[in-house]
TIVO-2410 file (N, C-alpha, C; in nm, 3 decimals):
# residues 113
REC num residu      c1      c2      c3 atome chaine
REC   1      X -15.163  -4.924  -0.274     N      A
REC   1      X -15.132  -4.831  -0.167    CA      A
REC   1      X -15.082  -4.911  -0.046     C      A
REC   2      X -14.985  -4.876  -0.022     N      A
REC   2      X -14.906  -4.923   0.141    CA      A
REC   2      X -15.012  -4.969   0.231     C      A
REC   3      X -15.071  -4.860   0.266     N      A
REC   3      X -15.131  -4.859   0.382    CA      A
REC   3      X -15.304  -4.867   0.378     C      A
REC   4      X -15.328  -4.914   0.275     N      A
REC   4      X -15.429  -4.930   0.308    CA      A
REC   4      X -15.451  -5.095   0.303     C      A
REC   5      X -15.591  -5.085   0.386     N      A
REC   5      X -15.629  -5.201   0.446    CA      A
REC   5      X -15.643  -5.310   0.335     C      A
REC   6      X -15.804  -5.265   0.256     N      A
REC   6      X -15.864  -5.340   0.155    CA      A
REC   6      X -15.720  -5.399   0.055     C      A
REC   7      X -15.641  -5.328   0.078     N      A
REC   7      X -15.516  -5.382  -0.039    CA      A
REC   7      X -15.412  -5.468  -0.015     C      A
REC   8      X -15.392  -5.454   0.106     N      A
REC   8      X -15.319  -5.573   0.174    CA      A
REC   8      X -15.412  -5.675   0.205     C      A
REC   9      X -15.604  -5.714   0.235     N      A
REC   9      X -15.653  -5.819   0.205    CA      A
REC   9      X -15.645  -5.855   0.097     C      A
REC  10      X -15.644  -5.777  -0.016     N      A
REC  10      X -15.609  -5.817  -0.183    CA      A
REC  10      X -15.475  -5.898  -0.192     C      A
REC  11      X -15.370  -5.853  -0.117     N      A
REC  11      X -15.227  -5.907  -0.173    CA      A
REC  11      X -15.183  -6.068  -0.041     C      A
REC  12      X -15.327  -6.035   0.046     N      A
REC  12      X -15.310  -6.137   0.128    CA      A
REC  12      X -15.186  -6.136   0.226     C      A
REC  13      X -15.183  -6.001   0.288     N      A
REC  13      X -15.134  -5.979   0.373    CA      A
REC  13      X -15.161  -5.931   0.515     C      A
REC  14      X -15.318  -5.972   0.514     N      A
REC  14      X -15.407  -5.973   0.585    CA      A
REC  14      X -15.495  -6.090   0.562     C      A
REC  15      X -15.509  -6.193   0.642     N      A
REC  15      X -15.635  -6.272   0.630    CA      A
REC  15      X -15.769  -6.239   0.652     C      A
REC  16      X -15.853  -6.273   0.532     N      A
REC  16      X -15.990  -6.268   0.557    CA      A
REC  16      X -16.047  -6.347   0.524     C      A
REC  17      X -16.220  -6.374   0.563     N      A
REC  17      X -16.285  -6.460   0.488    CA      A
REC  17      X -16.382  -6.439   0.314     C      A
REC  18      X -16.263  -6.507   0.248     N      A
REC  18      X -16.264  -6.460   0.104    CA      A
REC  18      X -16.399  -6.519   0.016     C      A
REC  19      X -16.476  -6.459  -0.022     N      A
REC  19      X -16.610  -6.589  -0.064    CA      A
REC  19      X -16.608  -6.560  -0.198     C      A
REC  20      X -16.530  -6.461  -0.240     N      A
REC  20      X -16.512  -6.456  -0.409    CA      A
REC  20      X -16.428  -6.383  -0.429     C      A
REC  21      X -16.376  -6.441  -0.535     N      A
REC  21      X -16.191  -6.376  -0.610    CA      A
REC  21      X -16.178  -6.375  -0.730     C      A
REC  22      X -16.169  -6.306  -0.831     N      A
REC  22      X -16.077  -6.298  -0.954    CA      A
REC  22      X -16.014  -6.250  -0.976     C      A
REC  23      X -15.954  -6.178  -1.106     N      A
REC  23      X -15.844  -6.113  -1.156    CA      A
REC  23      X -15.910  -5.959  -1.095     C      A
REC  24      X -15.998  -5.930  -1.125     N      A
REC  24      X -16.050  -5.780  -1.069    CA      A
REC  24      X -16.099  -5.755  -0.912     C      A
REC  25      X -16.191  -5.846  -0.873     N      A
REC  25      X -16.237  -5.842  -0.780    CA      A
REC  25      X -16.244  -5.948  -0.692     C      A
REC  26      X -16.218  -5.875  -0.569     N      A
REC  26      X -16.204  -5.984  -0.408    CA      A
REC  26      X -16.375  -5.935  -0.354     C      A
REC  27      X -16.449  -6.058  -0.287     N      A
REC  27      X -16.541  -5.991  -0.133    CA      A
REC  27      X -16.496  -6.103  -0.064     C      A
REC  28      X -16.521  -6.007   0.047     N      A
REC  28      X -16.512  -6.137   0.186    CA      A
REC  28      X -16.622  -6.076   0.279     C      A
REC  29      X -16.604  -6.135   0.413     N      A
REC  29      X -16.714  -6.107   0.520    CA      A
REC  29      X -16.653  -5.969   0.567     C      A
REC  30      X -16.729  -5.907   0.600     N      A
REC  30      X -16.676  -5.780   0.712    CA      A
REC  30      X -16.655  -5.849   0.831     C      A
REC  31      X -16.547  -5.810   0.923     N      A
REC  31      X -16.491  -5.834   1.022    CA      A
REC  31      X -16.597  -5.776   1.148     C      A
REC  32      X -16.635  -5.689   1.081     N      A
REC  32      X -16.799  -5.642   1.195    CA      A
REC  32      X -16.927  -5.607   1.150     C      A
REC  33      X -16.981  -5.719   1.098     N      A
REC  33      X -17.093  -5.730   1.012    CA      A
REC  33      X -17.196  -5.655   1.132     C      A
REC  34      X -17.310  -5.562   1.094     N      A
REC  34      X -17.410  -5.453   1.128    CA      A
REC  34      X -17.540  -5.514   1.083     C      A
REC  35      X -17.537  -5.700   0.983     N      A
REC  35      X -17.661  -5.749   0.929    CA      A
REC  35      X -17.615  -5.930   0.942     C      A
REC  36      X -17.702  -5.999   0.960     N      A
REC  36      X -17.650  -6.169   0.970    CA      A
REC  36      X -17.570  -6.208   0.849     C      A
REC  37      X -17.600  -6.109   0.719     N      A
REC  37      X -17.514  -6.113   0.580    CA      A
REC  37      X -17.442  -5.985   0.567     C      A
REC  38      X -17.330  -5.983   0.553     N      A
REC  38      X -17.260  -5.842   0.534    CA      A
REC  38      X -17.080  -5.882   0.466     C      A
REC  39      X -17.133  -5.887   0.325     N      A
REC  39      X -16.995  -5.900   0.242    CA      A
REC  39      X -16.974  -5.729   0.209     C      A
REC  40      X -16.777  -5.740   0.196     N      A
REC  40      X -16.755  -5.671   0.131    CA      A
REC  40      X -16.730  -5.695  -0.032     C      A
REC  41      X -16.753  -5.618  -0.115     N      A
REC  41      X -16.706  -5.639  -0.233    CA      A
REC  41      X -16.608  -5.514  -0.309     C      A
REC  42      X -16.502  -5.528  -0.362     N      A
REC  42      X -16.381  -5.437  -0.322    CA      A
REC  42      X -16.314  -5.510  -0.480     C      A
REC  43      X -16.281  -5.379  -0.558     N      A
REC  43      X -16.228  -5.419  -0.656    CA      A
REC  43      X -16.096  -5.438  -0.654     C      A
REC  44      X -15.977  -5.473  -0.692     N      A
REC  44      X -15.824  -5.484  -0.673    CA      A
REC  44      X -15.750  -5.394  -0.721     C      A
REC  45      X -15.832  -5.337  -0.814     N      A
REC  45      X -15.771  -5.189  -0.865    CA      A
REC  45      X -15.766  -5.097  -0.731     C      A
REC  46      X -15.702  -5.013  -0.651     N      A
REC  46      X -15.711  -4.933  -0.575    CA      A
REC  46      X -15.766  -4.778  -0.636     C      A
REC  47      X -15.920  -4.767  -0.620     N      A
REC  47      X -15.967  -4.625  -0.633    CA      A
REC  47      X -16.005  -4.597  -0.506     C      A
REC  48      X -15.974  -4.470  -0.504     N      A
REC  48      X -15.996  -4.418  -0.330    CA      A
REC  48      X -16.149  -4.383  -0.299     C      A
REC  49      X -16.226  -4.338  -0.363     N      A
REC  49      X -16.413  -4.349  -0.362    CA      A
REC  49      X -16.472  -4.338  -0.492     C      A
REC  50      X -16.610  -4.305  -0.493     N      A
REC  50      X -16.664  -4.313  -0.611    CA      A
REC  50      X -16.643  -4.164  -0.717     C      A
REC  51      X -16.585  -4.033  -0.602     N      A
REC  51      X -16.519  -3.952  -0.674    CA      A
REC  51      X -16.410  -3.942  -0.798     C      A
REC  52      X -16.361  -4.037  -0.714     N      A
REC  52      X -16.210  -4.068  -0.839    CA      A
REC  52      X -16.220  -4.196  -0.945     C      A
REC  53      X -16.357  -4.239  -0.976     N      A
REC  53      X -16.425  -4.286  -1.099    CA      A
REC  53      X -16.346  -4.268  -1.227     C      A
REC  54      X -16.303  -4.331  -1.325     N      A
REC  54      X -16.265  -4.244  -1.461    CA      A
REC  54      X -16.329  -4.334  -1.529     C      A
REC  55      X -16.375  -4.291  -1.656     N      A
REC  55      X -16.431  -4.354  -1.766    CA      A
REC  55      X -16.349  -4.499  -1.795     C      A
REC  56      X -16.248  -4.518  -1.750     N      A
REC  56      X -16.185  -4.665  -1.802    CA      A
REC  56      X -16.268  -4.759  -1.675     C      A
REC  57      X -16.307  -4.714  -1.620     N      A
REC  57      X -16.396  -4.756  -1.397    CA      A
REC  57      X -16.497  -4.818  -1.492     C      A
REC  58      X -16.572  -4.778  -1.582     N      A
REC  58      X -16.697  -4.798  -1.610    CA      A
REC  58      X -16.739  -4.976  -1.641     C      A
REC  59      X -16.634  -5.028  -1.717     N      A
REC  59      X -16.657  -5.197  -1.728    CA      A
REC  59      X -16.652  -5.248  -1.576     C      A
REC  60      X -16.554  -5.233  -1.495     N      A
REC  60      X -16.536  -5.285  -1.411    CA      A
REC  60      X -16.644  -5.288  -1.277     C      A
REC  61      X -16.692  -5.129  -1.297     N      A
REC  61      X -16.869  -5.104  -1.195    CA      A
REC  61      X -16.944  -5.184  -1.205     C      A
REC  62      X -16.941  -5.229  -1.350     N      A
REC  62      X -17.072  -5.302  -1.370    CA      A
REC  62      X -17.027  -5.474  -1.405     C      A
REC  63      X -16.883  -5.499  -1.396     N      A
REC  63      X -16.849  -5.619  -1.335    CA      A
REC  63      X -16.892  -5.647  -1.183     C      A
REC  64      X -16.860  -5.566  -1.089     N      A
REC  64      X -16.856  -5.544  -0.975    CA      A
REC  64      X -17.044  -5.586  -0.947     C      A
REC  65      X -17.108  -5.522  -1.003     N      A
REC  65      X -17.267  -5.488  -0.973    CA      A
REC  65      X -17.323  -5.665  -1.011     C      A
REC  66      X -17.248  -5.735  -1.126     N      A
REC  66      X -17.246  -5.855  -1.146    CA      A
REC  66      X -17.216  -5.988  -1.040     C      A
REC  67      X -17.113  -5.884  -1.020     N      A
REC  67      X -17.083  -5.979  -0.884    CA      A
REC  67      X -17.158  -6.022  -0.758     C      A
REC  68      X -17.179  -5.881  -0.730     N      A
REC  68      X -17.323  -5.883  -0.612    CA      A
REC  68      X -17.449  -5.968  -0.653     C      A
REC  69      X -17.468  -5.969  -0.795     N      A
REC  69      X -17.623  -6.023  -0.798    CA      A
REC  69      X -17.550  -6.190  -0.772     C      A
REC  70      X -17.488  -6.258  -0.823     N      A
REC  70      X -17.406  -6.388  -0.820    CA      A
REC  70      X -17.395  -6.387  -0.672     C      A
REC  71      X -17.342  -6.298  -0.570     N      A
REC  71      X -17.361  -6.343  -0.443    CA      A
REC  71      X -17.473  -6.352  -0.377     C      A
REC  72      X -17.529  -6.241  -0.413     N      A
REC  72      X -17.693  -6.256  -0.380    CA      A
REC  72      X -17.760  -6.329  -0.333     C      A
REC  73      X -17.743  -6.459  -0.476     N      A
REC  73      X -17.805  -6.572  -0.494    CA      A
REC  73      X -17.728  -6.666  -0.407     C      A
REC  74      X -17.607  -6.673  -0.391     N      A
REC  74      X -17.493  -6.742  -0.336    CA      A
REC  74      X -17.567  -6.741  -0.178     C      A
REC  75      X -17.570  -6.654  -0.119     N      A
REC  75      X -17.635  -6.594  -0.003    CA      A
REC  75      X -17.716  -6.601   0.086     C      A
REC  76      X -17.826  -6.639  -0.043     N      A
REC  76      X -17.971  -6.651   0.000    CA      A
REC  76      X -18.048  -6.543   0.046     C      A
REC  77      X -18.002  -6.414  -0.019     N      A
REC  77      X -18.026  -6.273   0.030    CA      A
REC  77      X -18.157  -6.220  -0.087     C      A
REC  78      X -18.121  -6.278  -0.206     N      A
REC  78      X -18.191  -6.225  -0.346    CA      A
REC  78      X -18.338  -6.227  -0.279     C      A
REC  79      X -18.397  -6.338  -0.270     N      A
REC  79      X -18.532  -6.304  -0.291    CA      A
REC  79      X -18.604  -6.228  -0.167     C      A
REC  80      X -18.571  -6.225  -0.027     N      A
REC  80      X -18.642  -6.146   0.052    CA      A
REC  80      X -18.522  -5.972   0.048     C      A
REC  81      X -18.455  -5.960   0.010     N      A
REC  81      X -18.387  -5.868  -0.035    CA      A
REC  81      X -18.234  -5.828   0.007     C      A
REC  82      X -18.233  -5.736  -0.024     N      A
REC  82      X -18.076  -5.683   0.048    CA      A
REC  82      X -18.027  -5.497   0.022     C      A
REC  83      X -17.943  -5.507   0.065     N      A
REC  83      X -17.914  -5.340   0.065    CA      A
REC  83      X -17.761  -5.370  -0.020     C      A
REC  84      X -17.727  -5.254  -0.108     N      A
REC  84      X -17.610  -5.221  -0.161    CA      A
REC  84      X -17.559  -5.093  -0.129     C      A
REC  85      X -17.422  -5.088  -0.040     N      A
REC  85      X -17.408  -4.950   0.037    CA      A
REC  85      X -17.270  -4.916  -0.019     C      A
REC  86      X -17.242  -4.804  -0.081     N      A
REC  86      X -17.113  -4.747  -0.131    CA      A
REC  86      X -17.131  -4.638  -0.109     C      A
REC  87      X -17.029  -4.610   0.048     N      A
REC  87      X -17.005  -4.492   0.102    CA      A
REC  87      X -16.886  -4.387   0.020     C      A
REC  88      X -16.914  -4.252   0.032     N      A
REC  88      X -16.807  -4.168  -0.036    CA      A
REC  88      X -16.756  -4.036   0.084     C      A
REC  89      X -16.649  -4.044   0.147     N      A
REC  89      X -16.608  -3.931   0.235    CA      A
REC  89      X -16.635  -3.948   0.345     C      A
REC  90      X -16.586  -3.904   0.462     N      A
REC  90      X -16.578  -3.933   0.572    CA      A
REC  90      X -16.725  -3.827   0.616     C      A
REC  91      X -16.792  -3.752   0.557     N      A
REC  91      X -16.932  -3.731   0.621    CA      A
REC  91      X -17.041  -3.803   0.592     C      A
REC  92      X -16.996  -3.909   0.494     N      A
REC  92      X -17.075  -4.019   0.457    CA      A
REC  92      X -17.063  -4.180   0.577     C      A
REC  93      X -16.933  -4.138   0.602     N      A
REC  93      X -16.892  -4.247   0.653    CA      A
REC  93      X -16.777  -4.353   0.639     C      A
REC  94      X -16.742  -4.330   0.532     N      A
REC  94      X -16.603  -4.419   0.441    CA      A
REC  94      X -16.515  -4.411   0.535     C      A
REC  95      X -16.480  -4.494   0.563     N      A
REC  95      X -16.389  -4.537   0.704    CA      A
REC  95      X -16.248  -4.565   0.634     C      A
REC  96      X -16.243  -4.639   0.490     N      A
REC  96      X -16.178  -4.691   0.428    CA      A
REC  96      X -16.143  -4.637   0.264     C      A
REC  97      X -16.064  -4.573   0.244     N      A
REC  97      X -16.008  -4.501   0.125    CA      A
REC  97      X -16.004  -4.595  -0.035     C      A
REC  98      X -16.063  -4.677  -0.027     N      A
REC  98      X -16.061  -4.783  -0.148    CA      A
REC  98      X -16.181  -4.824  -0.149     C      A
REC  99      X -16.244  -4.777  -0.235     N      A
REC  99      X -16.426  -4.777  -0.277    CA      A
REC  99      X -16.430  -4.952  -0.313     C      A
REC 100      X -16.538  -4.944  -0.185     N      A
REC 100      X -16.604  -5.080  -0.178    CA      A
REC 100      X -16.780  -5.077  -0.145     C      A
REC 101      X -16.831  -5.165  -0.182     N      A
REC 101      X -16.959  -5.214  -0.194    CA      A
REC 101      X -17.016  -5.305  -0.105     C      A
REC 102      X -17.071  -5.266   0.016     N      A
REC 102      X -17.162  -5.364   0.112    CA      A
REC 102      X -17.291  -5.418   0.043     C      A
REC 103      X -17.261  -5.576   0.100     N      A
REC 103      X -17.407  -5.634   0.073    CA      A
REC 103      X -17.458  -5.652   0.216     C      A
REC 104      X -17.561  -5.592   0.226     N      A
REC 104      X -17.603  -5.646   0.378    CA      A
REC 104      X -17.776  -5.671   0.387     C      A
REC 105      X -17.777  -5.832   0.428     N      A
REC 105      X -17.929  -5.851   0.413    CA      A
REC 105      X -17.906  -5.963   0.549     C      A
REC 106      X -17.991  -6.072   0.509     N      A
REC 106      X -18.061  -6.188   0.626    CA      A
REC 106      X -18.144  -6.144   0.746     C      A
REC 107      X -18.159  -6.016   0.699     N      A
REC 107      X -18.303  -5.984   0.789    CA      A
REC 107      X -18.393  -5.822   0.744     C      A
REC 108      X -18.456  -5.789   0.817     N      A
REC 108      X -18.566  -5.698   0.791    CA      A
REC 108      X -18.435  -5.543   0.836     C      A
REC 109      X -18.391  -5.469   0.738     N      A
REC 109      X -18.289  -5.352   0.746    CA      A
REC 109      X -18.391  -5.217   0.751     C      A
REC 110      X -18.347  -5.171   0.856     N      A
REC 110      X -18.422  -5.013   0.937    CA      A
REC 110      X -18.398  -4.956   0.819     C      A
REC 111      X -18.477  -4.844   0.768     N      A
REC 111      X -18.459  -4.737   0.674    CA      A
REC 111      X -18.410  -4.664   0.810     C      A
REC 112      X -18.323  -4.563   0.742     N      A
REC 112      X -18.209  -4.484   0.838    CA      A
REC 112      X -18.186  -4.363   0.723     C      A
REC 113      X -18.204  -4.245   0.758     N      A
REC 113      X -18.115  -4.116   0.675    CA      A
REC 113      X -18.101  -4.025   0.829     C      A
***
């Protein structure tokens, strides 16, 4: 997609700070981290939220979910913990039309609903 953000950090037409890359999946830091740890993790396929899922999505979720535990550890987030946040719709909050996955830990996170 043109215009979206997450896809031009994918094609590197935007700099970010990239802490993991492959053929499927980019994370980097959020540009306004809300925790002392706050990666994004953002697949390269462009799906717009977790609505538009299709059964071919399904290897790649749980590539993705792989990924996080590998940063985790990378992190130093695993053992006192962390949060995994995948917002859907703008009454959720999704700011950003290309379903991505926050890791956000390095400290004690408010329960919030």
């Amino acid at each position: 997609m043109e215009d979206c953000i997450f896809c031009k950090i994918i094609n590197k037409q935007i700099p970010s700070e990239i802490i993991y890359e492959d053929d499927e999946i980019i994370a980097f830091k959020d540009i306004q981290p809300v925790a002392p740890v706050h990666v994004l993790v953002v697949p390269k396929k462009h799906i717009s939220s977790v609505m538009d899922l299709k059964e071919e999505d399904k290897a790649l979720i749980g590539k993705i979910y792989s990924v996080i535990q590998k940063l985790a550890v990378e992190l130093g987030v695993e053992k006192e913990g962390f949060r995994v946040v995948t917002n859907c719709g703008e009454n959720a909050g999704q700011t950003v039309k290309h379903i991505h996955f926050h890791i956000l830990g390095g400290k004690k996170l408010a329960l919030t609903m």
